[in-house]
N, C-alpha and C positions, 0 to 999 in steps of 0.2 A: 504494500500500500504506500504512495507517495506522499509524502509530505503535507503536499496539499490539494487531495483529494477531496477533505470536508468542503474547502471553497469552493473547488471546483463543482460541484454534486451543488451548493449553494446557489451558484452561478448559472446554470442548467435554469435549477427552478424560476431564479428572478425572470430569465429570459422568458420562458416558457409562458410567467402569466401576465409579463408584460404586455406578450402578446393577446392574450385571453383578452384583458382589459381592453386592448385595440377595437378588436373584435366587438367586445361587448358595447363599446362607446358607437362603434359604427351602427352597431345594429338598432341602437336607440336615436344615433343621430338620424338614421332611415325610416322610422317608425311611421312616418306617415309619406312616406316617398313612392309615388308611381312614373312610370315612363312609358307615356300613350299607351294608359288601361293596364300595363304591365306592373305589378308591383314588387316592390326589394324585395328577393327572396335573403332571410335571414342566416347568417353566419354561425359556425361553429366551429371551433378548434379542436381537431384530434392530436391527442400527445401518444406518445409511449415512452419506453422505461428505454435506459442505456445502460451499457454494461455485459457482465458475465451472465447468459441464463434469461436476462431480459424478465424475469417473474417475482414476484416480490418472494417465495421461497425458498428461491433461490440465491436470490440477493441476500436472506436472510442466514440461511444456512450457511454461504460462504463467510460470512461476517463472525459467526459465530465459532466455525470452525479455523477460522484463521487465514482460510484461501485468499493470497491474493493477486486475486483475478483482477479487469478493468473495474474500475470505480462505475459508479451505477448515479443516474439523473435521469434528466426528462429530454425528451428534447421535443420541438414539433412537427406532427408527422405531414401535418396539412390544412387547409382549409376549407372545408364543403359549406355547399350549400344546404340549409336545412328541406326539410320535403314537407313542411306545411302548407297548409290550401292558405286560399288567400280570404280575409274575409270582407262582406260585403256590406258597406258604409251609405247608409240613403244621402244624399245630396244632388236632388233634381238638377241643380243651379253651376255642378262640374261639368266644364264642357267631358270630360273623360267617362258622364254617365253613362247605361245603357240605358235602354229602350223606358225601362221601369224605372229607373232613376237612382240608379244604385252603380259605385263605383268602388273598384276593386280597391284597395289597403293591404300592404302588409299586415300578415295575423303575428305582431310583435306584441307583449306582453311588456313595458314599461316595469311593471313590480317586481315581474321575475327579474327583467335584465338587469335592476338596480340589485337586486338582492345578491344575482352573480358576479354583479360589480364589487360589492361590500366582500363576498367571499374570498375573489379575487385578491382583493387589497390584502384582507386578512394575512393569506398564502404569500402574498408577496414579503410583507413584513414577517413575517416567522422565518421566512430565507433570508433577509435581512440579519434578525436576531442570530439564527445560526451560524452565518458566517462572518458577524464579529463576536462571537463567543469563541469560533475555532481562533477568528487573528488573535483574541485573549491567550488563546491556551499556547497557542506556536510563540507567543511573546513573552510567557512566564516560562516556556521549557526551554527559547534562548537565552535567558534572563538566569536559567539554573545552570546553564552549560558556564557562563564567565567563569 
């Protein structure tokens, strides 16, 4: 295990819900976004795991057993588009209505996407915390080596 594997596994995360956050901000900045009757289809972020094994039992087992293999993070794998319908908004007065007076909207949920926002942040800052408690510990075990 290198030295500075803790930051690096640290590093991983920040990025990883950096980007979530993006995503997330986009998807609310879209929330009422159409493009002639077409509406935002909403984003999601797929991650996976890095490292030896790629499965958290595995990740866990090496840890425990002392293997060491590549250090284990996140990293991301991509970005799709989500598969929800679009839902339908009365407003006779859009030129974008139909016939009946109803115009397509993103089916974006505001509550959820804040809520995954606050979760987000959460996860961010806990990668935060962890990777100045590892610079703590590599600066007290230089601090022991003088």
């Amino acid at each position: 295990m290198s030295f500075f594997d803790a930051i690096n596994v640290s590093a991983s995360g920040l990025t990883a819900e950096r980007v979530q956050m993006d995503v997330t901000a986009e998807n609310l900045a879209n929330a009422q976004s159409t493009n002639n009757g077409t509406p935002y289809k909403p984003q999601a972020v797929l991650l996976q795991s890095v490292g030896s094994g790629g499965q958290f039992q595995t990740q866990l087992a090496g840890a425990l057993g002392g293997n060491t293999g590549t250090p284990g993070g996140v990293q991301v794998a991509g970005i799709v588009s989500e598969n929800v319908p679009a839902q339908l908004v009365y407003d006779p007065g859009s030129p974008q209505a139909n016939a009946q007076g109803y115009v397509k909207e993103p089916n974006i949920q505001p509550v959820t996407e804040m809520t995954n926002m606050i979760q987000e942040s959460n996860s961010y800052q806990a990668d935060v915390t962890a990777m100045e408690t590892a610079k703590q510990m590599y600066i007290t075990t230089l601090g022991l080596l003088k």
